[in-house]
MIKE-493267 format. One record per residue (C-alpha): residue in one letter; residue number from 0; x, y, z. Coordinates in Angstrom, 1 decimal. Example, Ala and Ser with C-alpha at 12.3 -4.5 7.8 and 13.67 -1.06 7.14 Angstrom:
REM residues 2
{A,0,{12.3,-4.5,7.8}};
{S,1,{13.7,-1.1,7.1}};
//
This chain:
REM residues 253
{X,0,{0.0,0.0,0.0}};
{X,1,{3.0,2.1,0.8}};
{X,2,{4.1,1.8,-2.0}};
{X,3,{1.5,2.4,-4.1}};
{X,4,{0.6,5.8,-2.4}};
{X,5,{3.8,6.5,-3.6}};
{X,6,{3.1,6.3,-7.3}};
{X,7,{0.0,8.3,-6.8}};
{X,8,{2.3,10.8,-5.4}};
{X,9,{5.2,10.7,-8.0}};
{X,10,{2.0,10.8,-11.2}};
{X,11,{0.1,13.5,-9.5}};
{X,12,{2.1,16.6,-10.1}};
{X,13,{2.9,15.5,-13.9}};
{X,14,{-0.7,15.3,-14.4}};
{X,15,{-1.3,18.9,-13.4}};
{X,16,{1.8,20.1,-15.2}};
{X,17,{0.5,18.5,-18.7}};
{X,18,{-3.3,19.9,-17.9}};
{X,19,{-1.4,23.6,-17.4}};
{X,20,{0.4,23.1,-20.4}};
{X,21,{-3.2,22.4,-21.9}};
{X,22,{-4.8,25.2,-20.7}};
{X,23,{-2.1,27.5,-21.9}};
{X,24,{-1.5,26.1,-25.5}};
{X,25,{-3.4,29.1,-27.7}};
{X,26,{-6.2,27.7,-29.4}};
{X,27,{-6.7,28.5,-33.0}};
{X,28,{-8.8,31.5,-34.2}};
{X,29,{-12.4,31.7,-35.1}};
{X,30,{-13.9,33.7,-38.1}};
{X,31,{-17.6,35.1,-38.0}};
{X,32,{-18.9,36.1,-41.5}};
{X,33,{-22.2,38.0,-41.9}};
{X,34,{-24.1,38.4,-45.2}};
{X,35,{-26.3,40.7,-45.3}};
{X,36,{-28.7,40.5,-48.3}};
{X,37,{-31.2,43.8,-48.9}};
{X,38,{-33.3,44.5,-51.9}};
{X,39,{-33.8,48.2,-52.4}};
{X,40,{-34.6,50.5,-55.7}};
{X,41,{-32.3,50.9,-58.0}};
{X,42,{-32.0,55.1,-57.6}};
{X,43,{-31.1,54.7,-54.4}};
{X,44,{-28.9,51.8,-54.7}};
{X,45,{-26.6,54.0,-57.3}};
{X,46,{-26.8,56.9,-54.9}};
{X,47,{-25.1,54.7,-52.2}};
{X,48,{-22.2,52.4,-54.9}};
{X,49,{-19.3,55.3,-53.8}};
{X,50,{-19.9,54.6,-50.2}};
{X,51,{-20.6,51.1,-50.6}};
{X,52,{-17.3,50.5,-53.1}};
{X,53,{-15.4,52.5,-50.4}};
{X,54,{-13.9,49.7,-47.6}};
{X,55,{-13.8,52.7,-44.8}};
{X,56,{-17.3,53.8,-45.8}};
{X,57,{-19.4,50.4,-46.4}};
{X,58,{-20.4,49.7,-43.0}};
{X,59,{-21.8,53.4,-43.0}};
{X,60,{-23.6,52.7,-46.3}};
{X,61,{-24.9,49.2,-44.9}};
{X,62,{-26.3,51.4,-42.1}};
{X,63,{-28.4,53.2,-44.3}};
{X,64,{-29.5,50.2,-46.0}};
{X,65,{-30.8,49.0,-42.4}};
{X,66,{-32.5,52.5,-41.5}};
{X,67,{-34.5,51.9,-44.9}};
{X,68,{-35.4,48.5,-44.3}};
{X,69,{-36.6,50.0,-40.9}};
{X,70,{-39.0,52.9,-42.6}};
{X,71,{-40.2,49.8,-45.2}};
{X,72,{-38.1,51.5,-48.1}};
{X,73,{-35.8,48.6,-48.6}};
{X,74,{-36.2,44.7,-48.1}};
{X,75,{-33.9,42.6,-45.8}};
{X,76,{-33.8,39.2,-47.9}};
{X,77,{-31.7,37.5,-45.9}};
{X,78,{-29.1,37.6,-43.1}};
{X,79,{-26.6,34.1,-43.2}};
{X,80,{-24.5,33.9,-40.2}};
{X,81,{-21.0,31.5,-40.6}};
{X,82,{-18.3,30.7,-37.4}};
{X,83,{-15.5,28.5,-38.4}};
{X,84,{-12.6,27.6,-36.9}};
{X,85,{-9.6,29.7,-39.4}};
{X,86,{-8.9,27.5,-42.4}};
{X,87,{-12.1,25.3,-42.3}};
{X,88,{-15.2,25.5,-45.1}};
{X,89,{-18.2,26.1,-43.9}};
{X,90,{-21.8,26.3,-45.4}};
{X,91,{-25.2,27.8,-44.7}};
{X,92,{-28.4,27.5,-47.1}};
{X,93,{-31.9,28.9,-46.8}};
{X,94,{-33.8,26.7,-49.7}};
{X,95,{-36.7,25.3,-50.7}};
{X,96,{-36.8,23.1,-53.7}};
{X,97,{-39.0,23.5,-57.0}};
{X,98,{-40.1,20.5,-59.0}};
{X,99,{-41.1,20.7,-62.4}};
{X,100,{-41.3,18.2,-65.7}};
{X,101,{-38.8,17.6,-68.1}};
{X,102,{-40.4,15.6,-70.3}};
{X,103,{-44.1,15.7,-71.8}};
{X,104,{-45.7,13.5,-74.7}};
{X,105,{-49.1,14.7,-75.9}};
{X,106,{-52.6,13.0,-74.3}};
{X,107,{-53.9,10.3,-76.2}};
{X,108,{-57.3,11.5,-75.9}};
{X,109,{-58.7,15.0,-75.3}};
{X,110,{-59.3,15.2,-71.5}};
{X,111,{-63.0,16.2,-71.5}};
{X,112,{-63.7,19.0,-68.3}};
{X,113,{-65.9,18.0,-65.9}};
{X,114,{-69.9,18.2,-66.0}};
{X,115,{-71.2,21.0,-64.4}};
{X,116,{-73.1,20.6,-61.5}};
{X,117,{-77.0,21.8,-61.6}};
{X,118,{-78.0,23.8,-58.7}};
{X,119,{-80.4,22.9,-56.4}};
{X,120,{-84.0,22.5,-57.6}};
{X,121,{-86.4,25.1,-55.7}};
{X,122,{-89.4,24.3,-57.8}};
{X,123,{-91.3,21.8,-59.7}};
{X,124,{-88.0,21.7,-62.6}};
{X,125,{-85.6,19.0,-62.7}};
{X,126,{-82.1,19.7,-62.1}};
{X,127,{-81.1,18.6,-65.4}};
{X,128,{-83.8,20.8,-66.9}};
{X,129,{-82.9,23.6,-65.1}};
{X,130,{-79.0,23.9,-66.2}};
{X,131,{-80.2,23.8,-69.8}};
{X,132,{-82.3,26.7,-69.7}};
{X,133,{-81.1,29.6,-70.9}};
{X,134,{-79.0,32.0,-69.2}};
{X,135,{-77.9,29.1,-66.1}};
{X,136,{-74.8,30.1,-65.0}};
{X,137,{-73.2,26.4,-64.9}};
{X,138,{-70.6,26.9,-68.0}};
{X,139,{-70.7,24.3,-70.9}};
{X,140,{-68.5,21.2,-70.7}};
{X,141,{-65.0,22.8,-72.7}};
{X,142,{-62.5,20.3,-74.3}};
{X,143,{-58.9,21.0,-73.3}};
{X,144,{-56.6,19.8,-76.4}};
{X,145,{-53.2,19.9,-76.9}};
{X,146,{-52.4,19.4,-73.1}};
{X,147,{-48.5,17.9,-72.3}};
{X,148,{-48.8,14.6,-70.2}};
{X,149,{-45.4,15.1,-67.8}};
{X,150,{-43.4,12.2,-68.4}};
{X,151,{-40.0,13.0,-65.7}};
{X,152,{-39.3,15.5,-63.1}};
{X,153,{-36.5,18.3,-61.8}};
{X,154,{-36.2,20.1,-59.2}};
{X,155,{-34.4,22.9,-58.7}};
{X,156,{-33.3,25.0,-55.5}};
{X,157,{-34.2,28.4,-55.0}};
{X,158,{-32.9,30.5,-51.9}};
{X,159,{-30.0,31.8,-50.4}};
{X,160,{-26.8,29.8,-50.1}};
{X,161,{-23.5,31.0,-48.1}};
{X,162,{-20.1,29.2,-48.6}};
{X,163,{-16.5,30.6,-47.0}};
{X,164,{-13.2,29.3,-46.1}};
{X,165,{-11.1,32.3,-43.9}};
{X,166,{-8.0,31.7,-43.1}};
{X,167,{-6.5,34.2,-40.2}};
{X,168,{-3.2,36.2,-41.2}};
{X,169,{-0.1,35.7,-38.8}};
{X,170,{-1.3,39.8,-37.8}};
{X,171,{-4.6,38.2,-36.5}};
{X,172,{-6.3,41.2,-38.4}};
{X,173,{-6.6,39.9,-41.9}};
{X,174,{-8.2,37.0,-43.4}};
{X,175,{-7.6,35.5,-46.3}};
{X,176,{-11.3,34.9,-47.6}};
{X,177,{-12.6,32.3,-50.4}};
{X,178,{-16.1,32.7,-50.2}};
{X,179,{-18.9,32.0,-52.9}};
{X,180,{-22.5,33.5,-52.1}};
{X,181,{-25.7,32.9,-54.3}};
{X,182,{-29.6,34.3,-54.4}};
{X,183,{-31.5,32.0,-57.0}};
{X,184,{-35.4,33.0,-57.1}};
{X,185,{-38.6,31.9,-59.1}};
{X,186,{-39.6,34.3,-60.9}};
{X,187,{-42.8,32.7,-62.5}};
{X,188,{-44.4,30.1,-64.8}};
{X,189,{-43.8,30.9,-68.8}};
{X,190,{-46.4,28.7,-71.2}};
{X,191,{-44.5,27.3,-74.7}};
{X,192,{-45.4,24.6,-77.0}};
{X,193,{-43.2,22.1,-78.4}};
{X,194,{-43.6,19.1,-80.7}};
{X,195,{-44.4,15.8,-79.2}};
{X,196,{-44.7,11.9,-80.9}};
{X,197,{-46.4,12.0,-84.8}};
{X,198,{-46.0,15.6,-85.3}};
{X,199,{-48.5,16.7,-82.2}};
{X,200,{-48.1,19.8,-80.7}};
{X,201,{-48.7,20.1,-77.1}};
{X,202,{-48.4,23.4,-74.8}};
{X,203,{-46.6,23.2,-71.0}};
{X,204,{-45.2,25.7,-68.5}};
{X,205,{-41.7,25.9,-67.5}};
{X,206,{-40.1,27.8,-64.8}};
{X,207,{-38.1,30.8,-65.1}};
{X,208,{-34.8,31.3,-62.7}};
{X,209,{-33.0,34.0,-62.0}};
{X,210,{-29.5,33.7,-60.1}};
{X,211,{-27.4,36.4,-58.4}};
{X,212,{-24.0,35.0,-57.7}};
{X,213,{-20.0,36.3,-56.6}};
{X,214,{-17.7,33.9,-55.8}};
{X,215,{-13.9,35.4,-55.3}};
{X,216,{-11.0,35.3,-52.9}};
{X,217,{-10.5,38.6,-51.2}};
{X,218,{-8.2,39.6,-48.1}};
{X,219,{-10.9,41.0,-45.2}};
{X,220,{-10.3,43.3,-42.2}};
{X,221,{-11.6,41.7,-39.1}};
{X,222,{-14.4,44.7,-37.6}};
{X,223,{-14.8,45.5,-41.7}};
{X,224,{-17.5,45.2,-44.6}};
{X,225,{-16.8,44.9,-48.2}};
{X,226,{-19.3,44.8,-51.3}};
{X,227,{-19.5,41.7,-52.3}};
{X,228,{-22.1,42.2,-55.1}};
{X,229,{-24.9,44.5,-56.5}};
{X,230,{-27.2,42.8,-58.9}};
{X,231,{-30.0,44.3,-61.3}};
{X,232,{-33.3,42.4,-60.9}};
{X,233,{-35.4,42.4,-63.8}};
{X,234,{-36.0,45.7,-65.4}};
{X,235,{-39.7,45.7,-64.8}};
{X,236,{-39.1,45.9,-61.1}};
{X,237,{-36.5,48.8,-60.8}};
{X,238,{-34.8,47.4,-57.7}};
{X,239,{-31.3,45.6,-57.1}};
{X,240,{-29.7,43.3,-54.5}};
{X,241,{-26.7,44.1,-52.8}};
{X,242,{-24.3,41.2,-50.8}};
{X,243,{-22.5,42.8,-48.1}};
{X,244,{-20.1,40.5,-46.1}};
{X,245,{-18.8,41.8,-42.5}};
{X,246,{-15.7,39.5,-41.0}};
{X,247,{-14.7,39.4,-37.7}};
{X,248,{-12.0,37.6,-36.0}};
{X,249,{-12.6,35.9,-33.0}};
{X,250,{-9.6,35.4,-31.5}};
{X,251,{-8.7,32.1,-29.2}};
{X,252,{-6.1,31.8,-25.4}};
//
């Protein structure tokens, strides 16, 4: 037993030493990247680009951004947050997925519309009777021709996805950044008609997409924002998207 009190005692103060050691060995740095996503109009958007363009002046530009999404002027689309240890990928993603055909192939027979149904009979009529009197507001039976029959299925992803890899300068200030940053949205339903089996023609709808997207390796200023982007939507609406990204280092022991 002596002895064995005596190895306790001879462990013991190694133990300690090694979990100091531990507890003192730096740990590596953590990187926090924020994109902030804002859809605002397109006048006011150009009236901010030499602030926003400007490293020292972005984050005062972004503020503005934020005081308009406040009085309802501008749009907050989205706000991705990333922390990753310095030199490691990391993802986030805000989709939702959107299934359409491929592939159609003409009906083999007209697809006849349903029957209307009579209303209810309040007097000696029939129902049947009544709906063929003139002036019933039940429509007549229509024959849809020319309908696709889907024959395979997509989907595609629409939302906002967020991908970085920052790796902390020796200064513990700058980061070497690779990040990638996308906004895909539906935009609506467009009817064509193409040629199916034995010369038929049949009419579908296909989705339209549009995609906003940087991707590019920059050096970042922990505490700084930087324009990552600013994308014309589609004429008709007179409004853009701007992709601001603000890094901050979050330094370890």
């Amino acid at each position: 037993m002596k002895t064995f009190l005596l190895s306790l005692l001879a462990i013991a103060p190694l133990t300690v030493c090694r979990q100091a050691a531990a507890e003192e060995e730096p740990q590596a740095p953590q990187v926090r990247l924020d994109l902030f996503v804002a859809r605002l109009p397109e006048a006011r958007a150009v009236d901010l680009l030499p602030d926003l363009s400007d490293a020292a002046k972005c984050g005062g530009a972004q503020a503005q951004i934020v005081a308009m999404i406040a009085n309802k002027e501008a749009e907050l689309v989205d706000y991705p947050t990333i922390i990753t240890k310095s030199g490691q990928r990391a993802i986030s993603t805000n989709v939702r997925h959107v299934r359409y055909a491929t592939r159609y192939s003409p009906a083999k027979d007209p697809v006849k519309a349903p029957e209307p149904v009579p209303p209810a009979a309040s007097g000696p009529a029939a129902p049947a009777e009544e709906a063929k009197k003139p002036g019933a507001q039940n429509p007549p039976p229509a024959i849809l021709k020319g309908l696709g029959v889907p024959g395979g299925f997509e989907s595609n992803d629409v939302g906002i996805s967020f991908e970085a890899e920052p790796t902390v300068q020796a200064d513990g200030l700058h980061v070497d950044l690779q990040v990638a940053s996308q906004h895909s949205t539906l935009l609506g339903w467009t009817k064509i008609t193409i040629e199916g089996g034995g010369g038929k023609h049949v009419t579908v709808e296909q989705p339209d997409f549009q995609t906003l997207q940087t991707s590019t390796n920059i050096v970042a200023t922990s505490g700084g924002s930087v324009l990552l982007g600013l994308h014309k939507l589609q004429p008709s609406t007179q409004q853009v998207e701007v992709f601001i990204l603000t890094t901050t280092v979050i330094k370890g022991r």
